[in-house]
C-alpha positions in Angstrom: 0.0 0.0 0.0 1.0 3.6 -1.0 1.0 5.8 2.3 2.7 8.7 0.6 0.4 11.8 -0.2 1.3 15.5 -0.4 -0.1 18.3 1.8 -1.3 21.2 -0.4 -0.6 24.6 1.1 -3.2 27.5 0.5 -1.8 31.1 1.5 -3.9 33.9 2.8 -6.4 35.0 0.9 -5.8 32.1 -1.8 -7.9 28.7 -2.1 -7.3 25.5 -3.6 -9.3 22.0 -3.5 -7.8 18.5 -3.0 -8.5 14.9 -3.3 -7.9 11.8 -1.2 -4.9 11.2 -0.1 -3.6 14.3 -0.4 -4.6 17.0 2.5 -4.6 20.5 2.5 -3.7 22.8 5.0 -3.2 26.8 5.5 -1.7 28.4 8.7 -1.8 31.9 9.5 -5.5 31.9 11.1 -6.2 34.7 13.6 -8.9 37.0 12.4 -9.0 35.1 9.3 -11.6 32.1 8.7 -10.1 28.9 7.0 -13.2 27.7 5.5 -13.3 23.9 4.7 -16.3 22.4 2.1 -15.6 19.0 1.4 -18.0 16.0 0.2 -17.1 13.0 2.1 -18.2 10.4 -0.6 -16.2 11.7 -3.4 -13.1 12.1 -1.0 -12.9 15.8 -2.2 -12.5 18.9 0.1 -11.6 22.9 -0.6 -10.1 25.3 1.9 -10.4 29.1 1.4 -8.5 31.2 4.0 -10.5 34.2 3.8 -9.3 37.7 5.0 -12.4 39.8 4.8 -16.5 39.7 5.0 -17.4 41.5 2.4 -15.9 42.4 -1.1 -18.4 45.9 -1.7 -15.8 47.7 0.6 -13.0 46.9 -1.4 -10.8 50.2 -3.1 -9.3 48.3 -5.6 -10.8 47.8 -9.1 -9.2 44.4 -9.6 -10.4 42.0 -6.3 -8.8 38.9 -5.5 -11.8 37.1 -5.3 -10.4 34.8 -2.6 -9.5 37.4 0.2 -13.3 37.7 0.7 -15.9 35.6 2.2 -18.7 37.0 0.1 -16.7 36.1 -3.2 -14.4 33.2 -1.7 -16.9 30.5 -0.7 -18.9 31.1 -4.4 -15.4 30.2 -5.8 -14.6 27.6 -3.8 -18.3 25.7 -4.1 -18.0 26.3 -8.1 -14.4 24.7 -8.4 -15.6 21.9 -6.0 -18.8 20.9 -8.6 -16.3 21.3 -11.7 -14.5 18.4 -9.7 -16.9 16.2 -9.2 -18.5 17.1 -5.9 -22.6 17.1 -5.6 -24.0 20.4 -4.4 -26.7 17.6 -1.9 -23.4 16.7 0.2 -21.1 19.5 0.7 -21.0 20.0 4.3 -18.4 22.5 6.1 -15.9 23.1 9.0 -14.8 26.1 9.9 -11.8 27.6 12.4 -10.2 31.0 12.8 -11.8 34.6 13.3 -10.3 35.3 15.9 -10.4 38.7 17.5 -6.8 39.4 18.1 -7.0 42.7 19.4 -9.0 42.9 22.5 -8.5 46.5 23.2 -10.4 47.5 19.9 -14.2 47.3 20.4 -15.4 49.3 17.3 -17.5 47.2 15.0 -15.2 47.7 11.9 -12.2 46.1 14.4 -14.3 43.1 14.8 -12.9 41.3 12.0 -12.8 37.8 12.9 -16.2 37.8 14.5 -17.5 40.0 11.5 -15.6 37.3 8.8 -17.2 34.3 11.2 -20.8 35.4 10.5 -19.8 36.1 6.5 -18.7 32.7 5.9 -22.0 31.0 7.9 -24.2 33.6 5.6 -22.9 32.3 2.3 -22.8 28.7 3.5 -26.5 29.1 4.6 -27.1 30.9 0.5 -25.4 27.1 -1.1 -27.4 25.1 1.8 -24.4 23.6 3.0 -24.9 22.8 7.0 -21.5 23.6 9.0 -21.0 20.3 10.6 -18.4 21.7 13.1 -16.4 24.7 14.2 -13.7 26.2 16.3 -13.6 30.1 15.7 -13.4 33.3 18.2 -10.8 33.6 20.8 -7.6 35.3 20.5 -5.2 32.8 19.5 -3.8 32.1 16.3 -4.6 28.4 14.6 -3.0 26.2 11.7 -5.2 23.7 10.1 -5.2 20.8 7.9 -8.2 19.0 6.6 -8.0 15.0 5.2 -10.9 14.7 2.8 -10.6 10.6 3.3 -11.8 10.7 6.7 -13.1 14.4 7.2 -11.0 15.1 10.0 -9.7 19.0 10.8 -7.1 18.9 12.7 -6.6 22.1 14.7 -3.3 23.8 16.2 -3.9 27.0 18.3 -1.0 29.2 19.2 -0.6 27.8 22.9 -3.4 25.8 23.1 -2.0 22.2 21.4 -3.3 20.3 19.1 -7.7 19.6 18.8 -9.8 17.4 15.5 -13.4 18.1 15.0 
């Protein structure tokens, strides 16, 4: 038996989908949300590590489409059905959004609660059910999903190591 398979890495603000063996992982979660789809069946799972909640704010002519939950998950979803994934058994897991700096109270500061709620909204708009998640606090987290047994493993900045 073949136990070799490759970890794909997604930056911030990138996304990327991946197929048993292989498992994907991003790092870098504090107020960001590292939003996992997958479809256990098909052994097929994406991860966006979204930055923001909503693209409409953006400056810039030219988005990246995957810094922003509002245009992120849309992408993600549509790339995960061009690879054979059914719309009836996505399900999701999300970590991060975090709110790493507690001395800010302002609404606009609230980032990682604010990018929390975005991702849930547009997961609620495909009808995809979150199955788990592990978001808020104030600790940074590194995560890495295996679409062949729909684990997310978990590690938070002084805090270890958690699946859900």
């Amino acid at each position: 038996m073949n136990d070799t398979h490759t970890v794909i890495k997604v930056g911030i603000a990138d996304l990327n989908i991946v197929t048993a063996p292989d498992t994907i992982r991003t790092s870098g979660l504090g107020s960001c949300v590292g939003a996992v789809i997958y479809d256990l069946p098909k052994k097929i799972a994406g991860l966006a590590h979204i930055m923001l909640p909503n693209s409409t704010f953006a400056k810039q002519t030219q988005i990246n489409a995957y810094k922003y939950a509002d245009t992120a998950i849309d992408r993600l979803v549509e790339q995960l059905l061009d690879n054979g994934a059914r719309q009836h058994a996505l399900k999701a897991k999300l970590a991060g959004g975090a709110q790493m700096f507690q001395f800010l109270s302002s609404d606009t500061m609230r980032i990682g609660p604010r990018n929390v709620e975005a991702v849930q909204q547009k997961l609620t708009e495909h009808q995809i059910s979150i199955v788990s998640l592990d978001v808020g606090g104030s600790c940074g987290r590194t995560i890495e999903f295996d679409p062949d047994t729909g684990k997310l493993k978990i590690r938070t900045v002084n805090k270890g190591e958690a699946v859900i």
